[in-house]
BAKOLRO-595840 format. One line per 5 residues: number of its first residue (from 1); their letters; for each residue x, y, z of N, C-alpha, C. Coordinates in nm, 3 decimals, always signed. Example, Ala and Ser with C-alpha at 12.3 -4.5 7.8 and 13.67 -1.06 7.14 Angstrom:
REM BAKOLRO-595840
1) AS) +1.319/-0.569/+0.780/+1.230/-0.450/+0.780/+1.320/-0.330/+0.780; +1.285/-0.225/+0.708/+1.367/-0.106/+0.714/+1.290/+0.003/+0.787 .
***
This chain:
REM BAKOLRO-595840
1) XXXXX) +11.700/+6.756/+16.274/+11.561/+6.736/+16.303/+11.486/+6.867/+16.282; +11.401/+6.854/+16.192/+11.291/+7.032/+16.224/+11.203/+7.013/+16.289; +11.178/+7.146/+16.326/+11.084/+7.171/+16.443/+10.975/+7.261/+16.376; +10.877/+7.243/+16.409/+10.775/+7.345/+16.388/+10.828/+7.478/+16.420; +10.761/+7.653/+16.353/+10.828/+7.743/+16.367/+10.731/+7.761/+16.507 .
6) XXXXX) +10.590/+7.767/+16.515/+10.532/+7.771/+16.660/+10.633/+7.723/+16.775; +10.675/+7.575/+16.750/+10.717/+7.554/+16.880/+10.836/+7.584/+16.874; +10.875/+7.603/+16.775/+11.018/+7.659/+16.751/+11.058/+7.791/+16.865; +10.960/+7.896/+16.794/+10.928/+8.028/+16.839/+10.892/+8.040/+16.998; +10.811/+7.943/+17.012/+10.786/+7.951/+17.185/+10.876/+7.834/+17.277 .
11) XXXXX) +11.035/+7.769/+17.249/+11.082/+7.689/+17.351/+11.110/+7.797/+17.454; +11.148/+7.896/+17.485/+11.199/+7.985/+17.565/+11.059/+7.993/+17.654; +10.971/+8.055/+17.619/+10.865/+8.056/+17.685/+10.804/+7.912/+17.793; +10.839/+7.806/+17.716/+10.805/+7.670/+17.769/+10.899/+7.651/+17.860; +11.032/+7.658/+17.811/+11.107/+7.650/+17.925/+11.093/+7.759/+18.060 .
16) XXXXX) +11.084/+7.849/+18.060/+11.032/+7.915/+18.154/+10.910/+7.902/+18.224; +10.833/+7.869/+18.154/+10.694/+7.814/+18.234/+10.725/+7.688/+18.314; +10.813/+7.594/+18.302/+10.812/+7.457/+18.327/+10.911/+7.499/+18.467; +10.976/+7.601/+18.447/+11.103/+7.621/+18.540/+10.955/+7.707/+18.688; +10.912/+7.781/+18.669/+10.788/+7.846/+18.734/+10.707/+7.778/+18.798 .
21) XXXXX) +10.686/+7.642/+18.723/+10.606/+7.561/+18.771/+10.673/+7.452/+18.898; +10.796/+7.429/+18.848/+10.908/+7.363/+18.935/+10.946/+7.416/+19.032; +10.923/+7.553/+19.052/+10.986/+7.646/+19.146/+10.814/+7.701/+19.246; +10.681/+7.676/+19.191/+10.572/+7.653/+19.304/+10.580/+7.550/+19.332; +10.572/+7.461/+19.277/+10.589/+7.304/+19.370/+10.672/+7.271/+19.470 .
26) XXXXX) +10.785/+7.318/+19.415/+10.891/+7.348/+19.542/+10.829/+7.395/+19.666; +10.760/+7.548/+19.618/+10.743/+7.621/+19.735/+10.652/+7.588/+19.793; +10.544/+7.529/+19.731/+10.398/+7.483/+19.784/+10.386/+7.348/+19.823; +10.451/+7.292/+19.784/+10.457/+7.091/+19.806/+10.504/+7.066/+19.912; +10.406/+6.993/+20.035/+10.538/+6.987/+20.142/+10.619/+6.879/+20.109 .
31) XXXXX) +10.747/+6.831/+20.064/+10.791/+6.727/+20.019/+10.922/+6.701/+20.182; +10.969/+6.624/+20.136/+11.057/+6.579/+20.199/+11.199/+6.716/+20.178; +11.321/+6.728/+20.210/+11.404/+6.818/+20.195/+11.472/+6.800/+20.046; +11.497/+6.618/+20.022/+11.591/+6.624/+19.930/+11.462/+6.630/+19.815; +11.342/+6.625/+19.787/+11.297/+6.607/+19.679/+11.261/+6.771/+19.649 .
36) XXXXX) +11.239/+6.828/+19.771/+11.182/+6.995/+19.763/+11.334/+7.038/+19.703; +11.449/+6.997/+19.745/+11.560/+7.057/+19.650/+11.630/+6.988/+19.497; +11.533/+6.897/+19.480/+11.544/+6.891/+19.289/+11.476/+6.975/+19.210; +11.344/+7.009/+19.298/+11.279/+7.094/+19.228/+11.330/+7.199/+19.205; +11.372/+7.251/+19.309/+11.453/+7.401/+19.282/+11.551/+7.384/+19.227 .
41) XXXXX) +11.656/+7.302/+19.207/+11.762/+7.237/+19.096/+11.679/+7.237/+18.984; +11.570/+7.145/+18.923/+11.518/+7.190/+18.808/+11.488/+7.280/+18.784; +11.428/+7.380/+18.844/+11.363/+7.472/+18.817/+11.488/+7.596/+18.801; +11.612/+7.571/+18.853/+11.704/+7.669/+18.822/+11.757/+7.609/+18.666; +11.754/+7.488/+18.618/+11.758/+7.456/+18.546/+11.720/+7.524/+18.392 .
46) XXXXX) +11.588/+7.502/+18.414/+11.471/+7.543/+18.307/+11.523/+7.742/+18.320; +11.518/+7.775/+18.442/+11.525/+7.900/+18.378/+11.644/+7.932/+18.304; +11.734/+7.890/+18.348/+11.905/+7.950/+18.296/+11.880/+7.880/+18.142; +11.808/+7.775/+18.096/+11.810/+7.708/+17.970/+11.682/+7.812/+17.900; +11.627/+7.814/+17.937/+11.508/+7.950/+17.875/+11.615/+8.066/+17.893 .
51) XXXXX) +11.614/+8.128/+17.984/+11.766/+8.238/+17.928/+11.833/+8.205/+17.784; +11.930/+8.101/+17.815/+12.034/+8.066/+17.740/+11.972/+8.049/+17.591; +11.866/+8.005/+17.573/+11.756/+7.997/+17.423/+11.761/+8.073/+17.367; +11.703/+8.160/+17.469/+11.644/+8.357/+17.450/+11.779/+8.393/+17.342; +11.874/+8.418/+17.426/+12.008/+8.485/+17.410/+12.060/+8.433/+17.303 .
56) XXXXX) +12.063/+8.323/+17.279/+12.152/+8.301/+17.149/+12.070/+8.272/+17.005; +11.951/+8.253/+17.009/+11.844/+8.297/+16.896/+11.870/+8.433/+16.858; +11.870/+8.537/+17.021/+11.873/+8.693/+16.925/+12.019/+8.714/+16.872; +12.093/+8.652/+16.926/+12.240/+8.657/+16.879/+12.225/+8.602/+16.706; +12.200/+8.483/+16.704/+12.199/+8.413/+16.585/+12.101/+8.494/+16.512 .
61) XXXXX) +12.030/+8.589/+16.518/+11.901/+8.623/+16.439/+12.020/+8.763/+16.400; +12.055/+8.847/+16.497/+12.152/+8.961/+16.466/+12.263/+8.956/+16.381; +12.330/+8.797/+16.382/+12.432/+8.830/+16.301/+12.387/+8.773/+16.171; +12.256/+8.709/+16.155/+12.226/+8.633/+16.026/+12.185/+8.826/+15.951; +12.144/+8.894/+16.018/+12.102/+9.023/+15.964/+12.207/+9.068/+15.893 .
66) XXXXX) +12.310/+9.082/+15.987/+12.481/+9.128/+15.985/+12.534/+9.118/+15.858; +12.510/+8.946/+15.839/+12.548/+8.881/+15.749/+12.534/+8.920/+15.594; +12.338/+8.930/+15.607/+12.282/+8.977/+15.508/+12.289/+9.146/+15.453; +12.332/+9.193/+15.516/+12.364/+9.308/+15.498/+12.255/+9.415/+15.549; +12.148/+9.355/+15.598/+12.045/+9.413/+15.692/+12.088/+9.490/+15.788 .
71) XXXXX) +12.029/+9.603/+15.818/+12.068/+9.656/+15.937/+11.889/+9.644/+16.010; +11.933/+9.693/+16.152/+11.778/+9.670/+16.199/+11.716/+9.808/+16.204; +11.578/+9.834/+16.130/+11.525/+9.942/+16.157/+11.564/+10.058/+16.265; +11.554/+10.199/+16.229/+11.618/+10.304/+16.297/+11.485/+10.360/+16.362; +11.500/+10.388/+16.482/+11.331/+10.414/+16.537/+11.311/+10.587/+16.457 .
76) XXXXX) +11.186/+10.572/+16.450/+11.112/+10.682/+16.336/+11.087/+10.802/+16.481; +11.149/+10.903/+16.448/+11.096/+11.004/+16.532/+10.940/+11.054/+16.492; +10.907/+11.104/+16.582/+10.731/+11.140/+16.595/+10.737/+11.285/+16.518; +10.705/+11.366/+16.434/+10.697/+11.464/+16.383/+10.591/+11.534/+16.394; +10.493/+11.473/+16.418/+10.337/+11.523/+16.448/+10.356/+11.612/+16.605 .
81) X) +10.267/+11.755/+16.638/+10.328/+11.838/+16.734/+10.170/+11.822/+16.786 .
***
């Protein structure tokens, strides 16, 4: 299935927002006990899956470099005094 590169580029972000949002409702909603603790189950959810996104995109982006024989830019020292 393809994905747009926008939403491609921002699931990590979404997932983290959605996990943030799950985790005020929690805190702010007076709910009952068992529904105030799905939220925080989702919301631990969304973040460890926004983590887990994060992490293996830069993984997969590092070794596609690897691959290519790219190395990643060497930071430029400042020479100007």
């Amino acid at each position: 299935m393809w994905i747009p590169k926008p939403i491609y580029d921002h699931a990590p972000v979404f997932w983290f927002l959605l996990g943030a949002l799950f985790l005020a409702g929690g805190i702010y909603l007076n709910f009952a006990d068992g529904l105030r603790a799905a939220y925080y189950v989702f919301a631990t959810f969304c973040f460890a899956h926004a983590a887990w996104t994060f992490f293996a995109r830069r993984r997969s982006c590092r070794q596609r470099d690897i691959e290519l024989g790219e190395q990643p830019p060497e930071p430029v020292e400042n020479t100007e005094s």
